[in-house]
N, C-alpha and C positions, 0 to 999 in steps of 0.2 A: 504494500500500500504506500504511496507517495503521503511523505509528510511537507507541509507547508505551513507557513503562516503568509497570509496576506496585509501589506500595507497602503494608505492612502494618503494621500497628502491633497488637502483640500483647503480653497480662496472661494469662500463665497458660492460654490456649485452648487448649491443644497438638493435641488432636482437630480442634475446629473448623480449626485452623491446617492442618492434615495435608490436610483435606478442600479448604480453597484454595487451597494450592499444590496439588493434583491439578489441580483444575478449571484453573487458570492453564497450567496444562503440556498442557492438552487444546485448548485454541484454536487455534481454527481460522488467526486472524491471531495470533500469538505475542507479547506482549511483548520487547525487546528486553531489557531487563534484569529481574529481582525481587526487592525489599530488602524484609527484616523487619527491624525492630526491635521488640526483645523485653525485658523488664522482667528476667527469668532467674531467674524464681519455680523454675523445676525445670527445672537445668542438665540433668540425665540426657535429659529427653525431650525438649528442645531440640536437645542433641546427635544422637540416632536421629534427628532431621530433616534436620542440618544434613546428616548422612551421606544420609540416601534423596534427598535434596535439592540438591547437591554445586553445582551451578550459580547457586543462589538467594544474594543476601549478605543473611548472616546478621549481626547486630551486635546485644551486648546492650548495655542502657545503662541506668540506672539509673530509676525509674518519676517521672515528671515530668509523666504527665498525655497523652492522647492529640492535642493539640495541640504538644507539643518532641517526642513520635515523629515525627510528620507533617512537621514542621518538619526534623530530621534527616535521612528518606527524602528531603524537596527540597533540602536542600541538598547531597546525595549525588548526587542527578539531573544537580544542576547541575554537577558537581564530574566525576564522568564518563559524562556523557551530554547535554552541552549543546545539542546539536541536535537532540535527540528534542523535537516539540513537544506530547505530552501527557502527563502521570502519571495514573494510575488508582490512586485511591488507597480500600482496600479493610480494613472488620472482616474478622477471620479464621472469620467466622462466615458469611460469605459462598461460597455455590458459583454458579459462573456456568456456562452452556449454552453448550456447543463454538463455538457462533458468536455469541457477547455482542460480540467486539469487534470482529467482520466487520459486524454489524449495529447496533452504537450509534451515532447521530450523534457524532464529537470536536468539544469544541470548547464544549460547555456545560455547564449542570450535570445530571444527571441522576436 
């Protein structure tokens, strides 16, 4: 079984956001964990997420560029979930098909 954890780095997408956490929650092979980090342009509908969302870790932090999101989601990975050997790391603008991670090779870039 393929282990993964998936990360997001999101500004403001709250829709697009809404639409990849569905698609993540539909796979086929599940992620073991899913972190967003989020800039908190609009606490309100961040919130309606975190609630439809209750599994997902949510964390805002202040906007530093989508390279210290990215950087944050891994050293979150690594902090708890150190033996997972892959991140998937995803725009929130992104929807993937029920079986993206039954069928992607791990392990390169993509």
């Amino acid at each position: 079984m393929r282990r993964y954890v998936a990360g997001i780095v999101n500004h403001g997408s709250y829709e697009d956001l809404a639409r990849c956490l569905a698609s993540l929650s539909q796979q086929d092979t599940r992620p073991e964990a899913v972190f967003v980090v989020d800039t908190g342009v609009d606490p309100s509908r961040l919130q309606a997420l975190v609630g439809e969302y209750a599994s997902v870790g949510f964390e805002v932090r202040p906007n530093l560029g989508w390279g210290a999101g990215v950087n944050r989601i891994l050293a979150r990975v690594g902090g708890e979930h150190p033996d997972v050997p892959y991140v998937l790391l995803l725009n929130p603008d992104i929807e993937l098909d029920p079986d993206f991670a039954a069928k992607t090779p791990m392990g390169g870039i993509i």
